[in-house]
C-alpha angles and dihedrals in degrees: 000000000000131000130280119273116253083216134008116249112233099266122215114235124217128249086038087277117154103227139344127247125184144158135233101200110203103209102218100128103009122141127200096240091041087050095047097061101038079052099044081054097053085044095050091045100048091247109137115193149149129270116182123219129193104227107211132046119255118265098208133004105343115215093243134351104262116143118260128200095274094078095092087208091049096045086048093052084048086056099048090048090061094043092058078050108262118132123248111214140186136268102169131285094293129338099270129063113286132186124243098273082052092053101046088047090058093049086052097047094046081056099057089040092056109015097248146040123276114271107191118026138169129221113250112223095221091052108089090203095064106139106242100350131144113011088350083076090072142055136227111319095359082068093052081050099049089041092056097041085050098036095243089282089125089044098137101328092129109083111158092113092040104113113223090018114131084235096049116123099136092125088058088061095056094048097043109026140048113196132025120182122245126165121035120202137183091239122124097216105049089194098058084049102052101011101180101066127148086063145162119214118205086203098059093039101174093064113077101204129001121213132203130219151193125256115251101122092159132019092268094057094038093048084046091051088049099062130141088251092058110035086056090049089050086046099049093040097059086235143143138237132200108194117218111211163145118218098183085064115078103331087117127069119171095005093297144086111296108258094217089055093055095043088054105046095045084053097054087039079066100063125074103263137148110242112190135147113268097258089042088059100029089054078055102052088043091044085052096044103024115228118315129204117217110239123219096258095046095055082042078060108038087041086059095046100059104044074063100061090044094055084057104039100019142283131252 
């Protein structure tokens, strides 16, 4: 495994598109009938993505009200989304915090529900085992830093890589998924930002390969992200965006579809882009470049950079 690249070279897409553009969809929130249409949208439009499901109910107070994989009409939904060839990702086992034998249930259930394990996730802020989360996501001063700006409420909460803790499972990650996402930026083009994703971290060692992603949390943020402006400067660089999101939080006005989000998403559909689910084009970046392993000074980097961007959009 080779070190990490100072730069990205500019990386040819297939197809002869110009740059690469996805969504990973975390599901808090999120109804059946509010997911249908955002989705019905993506499919009309070409666009291929990743929504992310939590795949067991919740056993106690659940943190919102999104629909999990347990809901036979919802898990259905989910299917028929991956057979019309969008990923289904992964959001921890349910929306609330769950011990290790929870967690390895829902991994197994996700399993039997879509025929695999998941191969990309994203850590859900209400679930305490989350692997490197909080303050974990950060090194040495950066995490002083991270504790103050926060006011030490995420000090070790986060527990999912901690060996021997009721919540660990982070063996189970290494074994079951490839890439978990880490750092979000306001950048348009998540590649020129973070330029070595897909990566492994020797310092987070139960996770295989770490990702990268652009802010766009809520439909405002989303609609702002996907600007002209942008769009044109993804489009110009060569380079490749991976869209953070929640589609069940402010993608609906009125009881319908936001009409930015739809204005924004049929003009990018326009543009010759490559739109493919977030394993689909992290396996190609990796298959152009080969594995790459983070050095010190580059997490250092990428660790500053994003405190930066949470001073600015909010810190969790």
């Amino acid at each position: 495994m080779k070190s990490a690249p100072a730069a990205a070279a500019r990386i040819p897409w297939p197809e002869g598109k110009t740059f690469a553009f996805t969504i990973f969809d975390d599901t808090d929130s999120q109804t059946l009938a509010a997911g249908r249409e955002a989705y019905s949208l993506l499919r009309d439009l070409g666009f291929r993505t990743t929504k992310s499901v939590w795949p067991i109910a919740p056993t106690r107070k659940p943190s919102d009200h999104g629909a999990t994989c347990d809901d036979a009409e919802y898990r259905a939904w989910a299917q028929e989304l991956q057979r019309q060839g969008f990923e289904i990702g992964y959001h921890m086992a349910t929306s609330h915090t769950s011990p290790r034998e929870d967690t390895a249930r829902a991994l197994e259930t996700f399993a039997a529900y879509f025929g695999q394990y998941p191969a990309a996730m994203s850590n859900h802020y209400y679930c305490d085992e989350g692997i490197y989360f909080g303050d974990a996501r950060v090194s040495g001063l950066n995490r002083v830093w991270y504790n103050l700006l926060t006011r030490f409420r995420n000090r070790n909460r986060f527990r999912g890589h901690v060996a021997g803790d009721p919540l660990f499972w982070g063996d189970l990650c290494r074994e079951k998924i490839k890439y978990v996402r880490q750092f979000a930026f306001a950048d348009i083009n998540t590649l020129k930002i973070c330029p070595y994703m897909p990566y492994y971290d020797p310092t987070r060692p139960y996770v295989n390969y770490w990702f990268a992603s652009t802010e766009g949390a809520d439909g405002k943020g989303f609609i702002e992200r996907l600007s002209d402006a942008n769009q044109e400067r993804l489009e110009a660089e060569g380079g490749a965006c991976i869209m953070y999101t929640h589609f069940g939080r402010g993608f609906h006005e009125d009881g319908r579809l936001h009409p930015g989000f739809r204005a924004a998403m049929e003009r990018l559909s326009r543009r010759p882009g490559w739109f493919v689910p977030v394993t689909t084009l992290l396996d190609y970046i990796q298959a152009k470049r080969g594995p790459v392993t983070l050095a010190a000074r580059q997490r250092q980097a990428l660790e500053r950079q994003w405190l930066a961007h949470k001073m600015r959009y909010g810190v969790a």
